[in-house]
Backbone as a chain_set.jsonl record, in Angstrom:
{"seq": "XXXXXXXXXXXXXXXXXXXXXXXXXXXXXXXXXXXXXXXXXXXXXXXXXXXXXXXXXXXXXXXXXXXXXXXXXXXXXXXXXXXXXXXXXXXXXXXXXXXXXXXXXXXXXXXXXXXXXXXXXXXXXXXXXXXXXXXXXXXXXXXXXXXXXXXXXXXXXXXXXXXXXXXXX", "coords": {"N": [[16.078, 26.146, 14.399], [18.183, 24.586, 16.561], [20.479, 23.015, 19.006], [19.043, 22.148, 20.253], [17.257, 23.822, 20.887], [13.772, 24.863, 19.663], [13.601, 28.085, 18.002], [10.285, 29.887, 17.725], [9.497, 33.214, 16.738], [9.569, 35.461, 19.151], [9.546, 33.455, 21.2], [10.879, 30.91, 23.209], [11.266, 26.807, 22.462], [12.38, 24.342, 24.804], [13.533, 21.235, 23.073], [13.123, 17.722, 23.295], [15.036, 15.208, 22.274], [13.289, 11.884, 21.5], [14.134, 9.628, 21.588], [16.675, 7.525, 21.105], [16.967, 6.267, 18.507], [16.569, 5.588, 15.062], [13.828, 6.222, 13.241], [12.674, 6.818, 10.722], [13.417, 5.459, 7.685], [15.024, 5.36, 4.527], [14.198, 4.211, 1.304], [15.582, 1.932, -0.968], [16.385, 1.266, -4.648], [17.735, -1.833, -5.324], [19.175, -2.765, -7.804], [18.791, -1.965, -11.444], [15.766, -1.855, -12.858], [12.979, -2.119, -14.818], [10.081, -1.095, -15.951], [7.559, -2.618, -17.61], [5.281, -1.384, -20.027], [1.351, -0.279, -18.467], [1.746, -1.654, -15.772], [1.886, -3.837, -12.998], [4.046, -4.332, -10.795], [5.405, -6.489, -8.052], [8.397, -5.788, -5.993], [12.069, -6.086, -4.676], [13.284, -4.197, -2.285], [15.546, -1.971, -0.915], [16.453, -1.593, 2.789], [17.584, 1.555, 3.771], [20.11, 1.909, 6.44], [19.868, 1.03, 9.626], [17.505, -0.87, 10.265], [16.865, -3.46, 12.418], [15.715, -3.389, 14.911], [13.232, -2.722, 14.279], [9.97, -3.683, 13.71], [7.269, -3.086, 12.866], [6.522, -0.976, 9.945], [5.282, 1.251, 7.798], [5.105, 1.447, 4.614], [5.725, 4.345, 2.866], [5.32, 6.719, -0.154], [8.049, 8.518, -2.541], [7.241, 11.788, -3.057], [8.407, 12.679, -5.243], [9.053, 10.278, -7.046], [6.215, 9.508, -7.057], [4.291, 9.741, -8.985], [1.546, 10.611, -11.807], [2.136, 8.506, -13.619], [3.387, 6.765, -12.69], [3.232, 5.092, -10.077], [3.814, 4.04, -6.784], [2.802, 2.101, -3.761], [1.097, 2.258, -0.57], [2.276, 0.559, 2.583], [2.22, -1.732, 4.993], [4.364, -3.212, 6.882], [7.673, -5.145, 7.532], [10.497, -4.225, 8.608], [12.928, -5.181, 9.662], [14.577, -6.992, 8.846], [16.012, -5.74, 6.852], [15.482, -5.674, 3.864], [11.943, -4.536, 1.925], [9.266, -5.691, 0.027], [7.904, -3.933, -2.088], [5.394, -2.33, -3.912], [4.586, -1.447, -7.348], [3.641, 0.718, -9.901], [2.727, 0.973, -13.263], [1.963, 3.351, -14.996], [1.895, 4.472, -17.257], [1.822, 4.579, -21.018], [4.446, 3.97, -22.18], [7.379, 2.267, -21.311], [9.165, 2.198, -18.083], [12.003, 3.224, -16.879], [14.284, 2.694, -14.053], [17.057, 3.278, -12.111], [19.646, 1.621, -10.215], [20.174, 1.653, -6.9], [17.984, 3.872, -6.976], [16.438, 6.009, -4.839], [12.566, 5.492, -3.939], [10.837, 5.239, -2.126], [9.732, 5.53, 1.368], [10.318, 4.547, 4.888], [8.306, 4.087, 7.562], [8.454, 4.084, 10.688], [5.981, 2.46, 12.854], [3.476, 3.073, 15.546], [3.034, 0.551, 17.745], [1.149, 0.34, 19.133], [-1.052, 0.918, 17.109], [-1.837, -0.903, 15.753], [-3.311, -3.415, 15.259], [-4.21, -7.126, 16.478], [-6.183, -8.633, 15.982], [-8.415, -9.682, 14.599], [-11.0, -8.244, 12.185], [-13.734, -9.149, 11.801], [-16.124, -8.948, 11.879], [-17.591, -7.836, 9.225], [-16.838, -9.506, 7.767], [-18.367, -12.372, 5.679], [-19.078, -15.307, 6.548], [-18.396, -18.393, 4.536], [-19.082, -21.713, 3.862], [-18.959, -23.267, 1.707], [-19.377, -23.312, -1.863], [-22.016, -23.005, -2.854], [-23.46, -21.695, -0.886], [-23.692, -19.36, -1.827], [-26.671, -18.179, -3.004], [-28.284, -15.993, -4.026], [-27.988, -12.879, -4.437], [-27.42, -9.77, -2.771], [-29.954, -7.299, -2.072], [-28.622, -4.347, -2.56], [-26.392, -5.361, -4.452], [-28.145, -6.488, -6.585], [-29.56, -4.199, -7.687], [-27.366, -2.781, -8.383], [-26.704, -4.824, -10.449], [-28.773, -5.006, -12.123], [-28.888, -2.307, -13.008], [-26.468, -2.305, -13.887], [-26.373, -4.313, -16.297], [-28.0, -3.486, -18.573], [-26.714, -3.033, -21.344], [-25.767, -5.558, -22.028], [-24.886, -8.521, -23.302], [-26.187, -11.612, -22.94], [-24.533, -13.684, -21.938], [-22.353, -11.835, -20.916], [-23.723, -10.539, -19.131], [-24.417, -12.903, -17.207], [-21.606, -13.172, -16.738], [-21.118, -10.993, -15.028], [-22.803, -11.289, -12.871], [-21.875, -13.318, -11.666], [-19.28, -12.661, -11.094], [-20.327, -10.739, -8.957], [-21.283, -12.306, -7.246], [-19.088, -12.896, -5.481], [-18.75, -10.224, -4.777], [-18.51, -9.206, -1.758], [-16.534, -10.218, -0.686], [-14.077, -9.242, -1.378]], "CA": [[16.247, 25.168, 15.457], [19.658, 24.877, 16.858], [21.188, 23.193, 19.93], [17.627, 21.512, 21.219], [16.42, 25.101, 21.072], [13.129, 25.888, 18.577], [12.337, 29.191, 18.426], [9.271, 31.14, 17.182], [9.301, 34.932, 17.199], [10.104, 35.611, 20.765], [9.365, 32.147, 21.968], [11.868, 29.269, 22.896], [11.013, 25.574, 23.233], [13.074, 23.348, 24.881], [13.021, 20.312, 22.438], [14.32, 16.877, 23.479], [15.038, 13.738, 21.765], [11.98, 11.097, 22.261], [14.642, 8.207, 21.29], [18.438, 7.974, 20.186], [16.613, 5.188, 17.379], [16.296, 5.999, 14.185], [11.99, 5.955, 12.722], [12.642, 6.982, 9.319], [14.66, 4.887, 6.666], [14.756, 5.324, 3.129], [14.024, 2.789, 0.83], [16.175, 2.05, -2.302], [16.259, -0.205, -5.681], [19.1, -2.619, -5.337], [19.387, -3.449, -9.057], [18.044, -1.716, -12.227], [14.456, -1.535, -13.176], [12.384, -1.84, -15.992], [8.78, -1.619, -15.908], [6.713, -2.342, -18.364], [3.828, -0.046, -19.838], [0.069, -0.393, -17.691], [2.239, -3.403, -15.172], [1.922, -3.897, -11.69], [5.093, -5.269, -10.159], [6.216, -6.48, -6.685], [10.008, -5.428, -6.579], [12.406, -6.232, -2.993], [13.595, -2.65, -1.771], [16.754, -2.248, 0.203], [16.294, -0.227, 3.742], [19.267, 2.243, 3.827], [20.289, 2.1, 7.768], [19.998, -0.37, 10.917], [16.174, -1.114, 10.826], [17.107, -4.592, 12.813], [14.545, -3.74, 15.988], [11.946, -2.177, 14.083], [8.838, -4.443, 13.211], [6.034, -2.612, 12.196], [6.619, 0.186, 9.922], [4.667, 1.717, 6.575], [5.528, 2.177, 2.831], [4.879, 5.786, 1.562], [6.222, 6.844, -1.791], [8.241, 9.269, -2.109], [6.485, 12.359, -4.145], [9.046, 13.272, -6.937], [8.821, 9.079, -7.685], [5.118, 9.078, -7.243], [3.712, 10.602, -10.235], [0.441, 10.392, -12.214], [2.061, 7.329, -14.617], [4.283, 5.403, -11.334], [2.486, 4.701, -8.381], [4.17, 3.63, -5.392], [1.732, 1.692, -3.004], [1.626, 2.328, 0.81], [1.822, -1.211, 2.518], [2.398, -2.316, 6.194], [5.917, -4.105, 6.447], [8.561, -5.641, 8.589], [11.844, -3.62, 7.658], [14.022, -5.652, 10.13], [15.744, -7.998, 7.666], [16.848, -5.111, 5.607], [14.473, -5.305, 2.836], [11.03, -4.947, 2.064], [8.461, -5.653, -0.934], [7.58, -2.586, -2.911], [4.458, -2.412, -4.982], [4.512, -0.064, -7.859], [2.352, 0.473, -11.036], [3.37, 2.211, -14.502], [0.417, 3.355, -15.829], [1.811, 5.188, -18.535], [2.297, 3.792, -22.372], [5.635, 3.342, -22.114], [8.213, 1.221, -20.016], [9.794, 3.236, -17.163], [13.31, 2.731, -16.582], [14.405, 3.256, -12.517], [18.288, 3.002, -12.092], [19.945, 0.944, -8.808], [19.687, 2.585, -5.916], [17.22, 4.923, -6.836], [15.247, 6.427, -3.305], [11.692, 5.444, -4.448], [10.068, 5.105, -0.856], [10.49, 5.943, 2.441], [9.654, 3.448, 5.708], [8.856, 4.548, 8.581], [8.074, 2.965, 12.73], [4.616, 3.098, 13.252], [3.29, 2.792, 16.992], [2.638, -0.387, 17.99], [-0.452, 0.355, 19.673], [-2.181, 0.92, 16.378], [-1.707, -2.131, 15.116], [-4.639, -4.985, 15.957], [-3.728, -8.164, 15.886], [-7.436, -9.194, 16.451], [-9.098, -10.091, 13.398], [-11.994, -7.678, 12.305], [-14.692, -10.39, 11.3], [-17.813, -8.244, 11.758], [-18.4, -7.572, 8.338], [-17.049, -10.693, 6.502], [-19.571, -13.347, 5.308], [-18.288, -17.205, 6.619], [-19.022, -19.595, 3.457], [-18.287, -23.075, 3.485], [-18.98, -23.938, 0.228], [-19.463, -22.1, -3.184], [-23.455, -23.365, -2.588], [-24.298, -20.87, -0.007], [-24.156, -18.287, -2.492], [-27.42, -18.063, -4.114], [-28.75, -15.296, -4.378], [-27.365, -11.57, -4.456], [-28.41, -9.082, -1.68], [-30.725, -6.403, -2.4], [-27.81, -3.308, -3.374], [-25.888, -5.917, -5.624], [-29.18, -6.809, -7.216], [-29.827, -2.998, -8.261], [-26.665, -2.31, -9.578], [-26.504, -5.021, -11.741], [-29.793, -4.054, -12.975], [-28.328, -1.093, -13.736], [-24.905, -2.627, -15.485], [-26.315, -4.956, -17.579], [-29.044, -2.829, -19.738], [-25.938, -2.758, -22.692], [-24.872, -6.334, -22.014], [-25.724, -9.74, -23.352], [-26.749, -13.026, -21.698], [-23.022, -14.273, -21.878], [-21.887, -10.473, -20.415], [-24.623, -10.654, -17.793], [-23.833, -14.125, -16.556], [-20.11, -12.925, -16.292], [-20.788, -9.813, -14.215], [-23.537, -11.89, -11.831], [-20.927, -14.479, -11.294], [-18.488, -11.784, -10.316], [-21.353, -9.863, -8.148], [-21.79, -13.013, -6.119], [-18.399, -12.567, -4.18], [-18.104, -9.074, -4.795], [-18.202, -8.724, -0.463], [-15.309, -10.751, -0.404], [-12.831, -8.641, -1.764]], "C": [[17.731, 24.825, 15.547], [19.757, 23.99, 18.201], [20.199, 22.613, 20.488], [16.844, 22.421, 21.756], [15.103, 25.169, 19.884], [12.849, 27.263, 18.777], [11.537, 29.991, 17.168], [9.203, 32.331, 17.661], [10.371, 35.262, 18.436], [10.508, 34.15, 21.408], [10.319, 31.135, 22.253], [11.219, 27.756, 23.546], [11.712, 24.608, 23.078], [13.241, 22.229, 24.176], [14.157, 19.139, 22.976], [14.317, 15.437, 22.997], [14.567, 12.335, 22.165], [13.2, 9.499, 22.417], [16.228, 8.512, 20.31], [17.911, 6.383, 18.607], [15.945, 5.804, 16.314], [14.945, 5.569, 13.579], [12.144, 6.073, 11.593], [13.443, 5.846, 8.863], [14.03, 5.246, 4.938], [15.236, 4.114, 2.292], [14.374, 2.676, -1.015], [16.079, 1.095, -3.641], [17.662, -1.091, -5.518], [19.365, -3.139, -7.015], [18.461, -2.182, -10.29], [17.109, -1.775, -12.685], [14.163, -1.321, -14.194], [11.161, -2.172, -15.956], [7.709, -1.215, -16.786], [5.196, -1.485, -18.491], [2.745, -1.104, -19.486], [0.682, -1.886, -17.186], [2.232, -2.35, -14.058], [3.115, -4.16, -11.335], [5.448, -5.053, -8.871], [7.579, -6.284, -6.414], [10.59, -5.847, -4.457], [13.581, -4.637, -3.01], [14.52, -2.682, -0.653], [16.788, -1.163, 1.357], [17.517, 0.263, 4.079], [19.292, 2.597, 5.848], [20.444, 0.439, 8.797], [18.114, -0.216, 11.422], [15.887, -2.397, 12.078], [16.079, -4.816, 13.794], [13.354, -2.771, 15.672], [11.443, -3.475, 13.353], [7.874, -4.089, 12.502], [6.515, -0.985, 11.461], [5.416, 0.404, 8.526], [5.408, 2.109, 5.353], [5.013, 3.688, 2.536], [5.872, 5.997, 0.303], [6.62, 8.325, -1.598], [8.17, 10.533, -3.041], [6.911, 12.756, -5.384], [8.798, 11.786, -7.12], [7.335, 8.69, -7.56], [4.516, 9.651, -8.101], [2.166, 10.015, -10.515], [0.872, 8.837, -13.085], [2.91, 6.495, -13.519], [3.82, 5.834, -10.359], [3.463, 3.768, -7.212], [2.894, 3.212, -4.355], [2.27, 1.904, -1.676], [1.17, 0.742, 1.618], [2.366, -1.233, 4.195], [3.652, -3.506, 6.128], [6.515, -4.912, 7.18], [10.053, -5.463, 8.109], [12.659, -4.382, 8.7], [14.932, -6.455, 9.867], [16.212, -7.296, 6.72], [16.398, -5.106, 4.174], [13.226, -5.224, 3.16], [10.387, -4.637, 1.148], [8.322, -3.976, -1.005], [6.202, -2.835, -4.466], [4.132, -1.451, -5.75], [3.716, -0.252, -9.053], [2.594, 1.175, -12.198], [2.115, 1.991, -15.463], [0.061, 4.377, -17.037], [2.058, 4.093, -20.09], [3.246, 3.5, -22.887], [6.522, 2.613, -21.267], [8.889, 2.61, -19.388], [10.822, 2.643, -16.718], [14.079, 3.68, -15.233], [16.275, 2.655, -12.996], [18.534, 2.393, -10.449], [19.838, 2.327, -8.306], [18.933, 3.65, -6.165], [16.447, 5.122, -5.178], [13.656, 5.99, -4.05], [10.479, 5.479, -3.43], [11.084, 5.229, 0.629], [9.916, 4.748, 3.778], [9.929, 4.118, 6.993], [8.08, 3.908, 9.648], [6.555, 3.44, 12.579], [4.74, 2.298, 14.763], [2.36, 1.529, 17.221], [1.219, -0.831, 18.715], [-1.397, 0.587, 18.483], [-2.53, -0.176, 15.803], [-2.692, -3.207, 16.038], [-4.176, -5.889, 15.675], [-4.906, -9.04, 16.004], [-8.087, -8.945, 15.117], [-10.645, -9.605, 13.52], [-13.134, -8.394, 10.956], [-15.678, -9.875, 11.025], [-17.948, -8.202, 10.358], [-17.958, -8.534, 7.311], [-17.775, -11.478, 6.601], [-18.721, -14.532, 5.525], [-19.137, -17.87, 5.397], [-18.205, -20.773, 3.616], [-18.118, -23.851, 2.436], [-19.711, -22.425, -0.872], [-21.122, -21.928, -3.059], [-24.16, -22.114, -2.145], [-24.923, -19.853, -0.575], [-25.118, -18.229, -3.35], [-28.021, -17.271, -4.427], [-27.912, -13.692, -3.837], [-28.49, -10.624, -3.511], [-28.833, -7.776, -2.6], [-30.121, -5.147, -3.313], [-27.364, -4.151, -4.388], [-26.613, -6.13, -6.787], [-29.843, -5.563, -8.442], [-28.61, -2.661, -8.977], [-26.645, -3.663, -10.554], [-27.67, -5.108, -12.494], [-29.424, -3.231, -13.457], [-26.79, -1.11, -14.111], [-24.757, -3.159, -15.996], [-27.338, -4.514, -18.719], [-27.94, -3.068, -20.966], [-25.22, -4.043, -22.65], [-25.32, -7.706, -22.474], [-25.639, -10.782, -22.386], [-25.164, -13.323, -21.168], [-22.527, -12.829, -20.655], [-22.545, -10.803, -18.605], [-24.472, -11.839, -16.752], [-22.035, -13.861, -15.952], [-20.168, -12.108, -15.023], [-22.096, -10.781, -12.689], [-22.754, -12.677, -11.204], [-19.747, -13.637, -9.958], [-19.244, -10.842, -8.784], [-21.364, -10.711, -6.939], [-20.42, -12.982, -4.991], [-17.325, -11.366, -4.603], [-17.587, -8.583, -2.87], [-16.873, -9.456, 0.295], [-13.635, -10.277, -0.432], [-12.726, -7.264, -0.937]], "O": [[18.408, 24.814, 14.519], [18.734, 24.304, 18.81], [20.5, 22.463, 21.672], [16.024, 22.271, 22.662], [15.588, 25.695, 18.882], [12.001, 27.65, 19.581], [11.953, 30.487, 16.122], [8.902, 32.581, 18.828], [11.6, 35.271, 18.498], [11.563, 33.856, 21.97], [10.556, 30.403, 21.293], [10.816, 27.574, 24.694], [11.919, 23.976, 22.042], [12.928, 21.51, 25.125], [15.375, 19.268, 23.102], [13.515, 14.617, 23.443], [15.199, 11.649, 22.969], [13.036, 8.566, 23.202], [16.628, 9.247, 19.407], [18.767, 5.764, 17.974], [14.918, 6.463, 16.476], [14.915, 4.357, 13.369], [11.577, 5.117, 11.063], [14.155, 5.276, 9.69], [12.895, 5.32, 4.466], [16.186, 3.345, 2.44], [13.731, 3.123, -1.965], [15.562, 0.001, -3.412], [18.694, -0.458, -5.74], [19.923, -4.235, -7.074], [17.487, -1.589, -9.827], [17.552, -1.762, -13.834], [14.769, -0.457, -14.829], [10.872, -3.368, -15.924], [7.11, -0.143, -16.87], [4.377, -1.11, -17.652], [2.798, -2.287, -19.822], [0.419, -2.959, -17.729], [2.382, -1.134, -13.944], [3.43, -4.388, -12.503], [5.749, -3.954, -8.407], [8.047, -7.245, -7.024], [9.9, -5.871, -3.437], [14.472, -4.347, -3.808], [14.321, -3.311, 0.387], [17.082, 0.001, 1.082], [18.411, -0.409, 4.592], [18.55, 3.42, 6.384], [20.924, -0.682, 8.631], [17.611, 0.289, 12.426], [14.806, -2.361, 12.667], [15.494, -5.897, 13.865], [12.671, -2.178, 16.507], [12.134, -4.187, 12.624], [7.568, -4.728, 11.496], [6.798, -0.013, 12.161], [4.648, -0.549, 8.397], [6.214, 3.035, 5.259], [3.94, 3.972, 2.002], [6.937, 5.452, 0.014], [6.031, 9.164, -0.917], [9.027, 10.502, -3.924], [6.226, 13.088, -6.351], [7.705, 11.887, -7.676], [7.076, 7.546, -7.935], [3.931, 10.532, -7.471], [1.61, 9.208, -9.77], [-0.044, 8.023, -13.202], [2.959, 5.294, -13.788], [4.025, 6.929, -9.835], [3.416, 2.54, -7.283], [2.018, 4.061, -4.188], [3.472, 1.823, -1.426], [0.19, 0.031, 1.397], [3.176, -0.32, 4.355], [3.699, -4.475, 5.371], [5.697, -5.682, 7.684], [10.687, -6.268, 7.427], [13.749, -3.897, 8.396], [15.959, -6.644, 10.518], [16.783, -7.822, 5.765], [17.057, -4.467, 3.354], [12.887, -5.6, 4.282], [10.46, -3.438, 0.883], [8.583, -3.105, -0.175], [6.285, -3.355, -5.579], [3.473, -0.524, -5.279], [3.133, -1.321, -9.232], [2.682, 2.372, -11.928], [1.592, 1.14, -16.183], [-0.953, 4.85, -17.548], [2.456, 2.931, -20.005], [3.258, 2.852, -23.934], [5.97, 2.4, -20.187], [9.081, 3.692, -19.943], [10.7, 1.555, -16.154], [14.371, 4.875, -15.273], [16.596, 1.887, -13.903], [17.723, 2.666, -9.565], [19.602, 3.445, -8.765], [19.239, 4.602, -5.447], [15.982, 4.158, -4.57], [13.77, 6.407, -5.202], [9.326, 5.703, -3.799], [12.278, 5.123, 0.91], [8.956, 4.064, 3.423], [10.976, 4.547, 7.476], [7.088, 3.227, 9.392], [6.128, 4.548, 12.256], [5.524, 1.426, 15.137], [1.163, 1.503, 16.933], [0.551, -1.862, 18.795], [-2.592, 0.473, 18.754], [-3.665, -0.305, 15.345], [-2.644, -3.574, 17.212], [-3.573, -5.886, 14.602], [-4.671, -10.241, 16.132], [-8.186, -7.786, 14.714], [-11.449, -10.048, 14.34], [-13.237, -8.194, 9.746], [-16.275, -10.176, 9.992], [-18.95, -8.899, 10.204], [-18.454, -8.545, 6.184], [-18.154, -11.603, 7.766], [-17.755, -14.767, 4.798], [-20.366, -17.847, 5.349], [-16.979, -20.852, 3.536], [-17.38, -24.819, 2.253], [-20.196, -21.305, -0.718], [-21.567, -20.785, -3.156], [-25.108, -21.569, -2.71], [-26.031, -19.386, -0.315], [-24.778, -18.211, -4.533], [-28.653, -17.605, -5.429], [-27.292, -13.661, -2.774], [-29.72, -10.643, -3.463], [-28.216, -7.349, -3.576], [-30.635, -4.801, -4.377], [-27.869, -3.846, -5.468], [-26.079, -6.042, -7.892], [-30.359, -5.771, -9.54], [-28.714, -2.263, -10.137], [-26.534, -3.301, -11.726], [-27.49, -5.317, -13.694], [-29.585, -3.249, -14.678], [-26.102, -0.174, -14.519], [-23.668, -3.284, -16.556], [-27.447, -5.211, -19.728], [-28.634, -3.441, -21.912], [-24.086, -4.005, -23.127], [-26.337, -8.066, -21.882], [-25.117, -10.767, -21.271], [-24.809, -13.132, -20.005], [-22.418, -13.151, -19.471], [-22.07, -11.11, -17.512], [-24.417, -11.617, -15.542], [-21.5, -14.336, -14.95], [-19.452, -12.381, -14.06], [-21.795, -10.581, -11.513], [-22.955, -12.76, -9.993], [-19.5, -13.814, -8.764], [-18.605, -10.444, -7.811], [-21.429, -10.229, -5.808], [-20.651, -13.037, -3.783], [-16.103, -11.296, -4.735], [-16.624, -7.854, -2.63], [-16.402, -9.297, 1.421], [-12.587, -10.647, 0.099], [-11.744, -6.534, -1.075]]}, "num_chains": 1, "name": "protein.A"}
């Protein structure tokens, strides 16, 4: 690709620039890093460029820093102040040590038409009080039949407790 030319084989296609605004940015550590072994941490991530009139963009990680023991989370953002949260996870047995500016994620524009700003209610439960909850629906009811056979009263009371606003999360 050359010149606003692609070509395949024989083929040429005209190609022409949707926008002189930059969609990508890459997303850096501003400070040194140390993250302890099996930790979560929220970290603030510096966007390398002029994000200023972008609003909506996405976290991805970027795959040499996403490994099996550091996770990078993908997250919905607002890169126009020049940072933005970073949620990562070291889920190996030792501490993982990131240096400043490392690249660790990338951010990029998403299309504003995907984005709802209409609140999808259908399948949450309204409670007004802790009360309402008294009894566990029919699936919740079977599994914890079947995850407290190895558990005592104390155990079983813990995981029922938890069961009752498992549809909440």
């Amino acid at each position: 690709m050359g010149n606003g030319v692609l070509t395949l084989k024989d083929s040429r296609i005209e190609c022409i620039k949707e926008s002189q605004m930059s969609s990508t940015f890459k997303i850096k550590l501003s400070d040194k890093l140390t993250i302890p072994p099996n930790t979560e941490i929220i970290i603030s991530g510096i966007v390398e460029g002029d994000p200023s009139s972008i609003m909506n963009a996405i976290i991805e990680p970027i795959p040499s820093k996403h490994t099996e023991t550091l996770l990078v989370a993908k997250a919905l953002v607002d890169p126009s102040c020049g940072q933005v949260p970073i949620r990562m996870v070291n889920l190996s047995k030792c501490e993982q040590i990131m240096q400043p500016f490392t690249h660790v994620a990338t951010c990029e524009l998403i299309d504003i038409g995907s984005v709802s700003n209409e609140p999808r209610t259908e399948n949450l439960r309204r409670l007004s009080s802790c009360d309402e909850v008294k009894e566990l629906p029919s699936l919740i009811q079977d599994l914890k039949l079947r995850s407290s056979e190895l558990l005592n009263e104390g155990q079983i009371d813990q995981l029922e407790s938890r069961l009752k606003w498992s549809n909440i999360f």
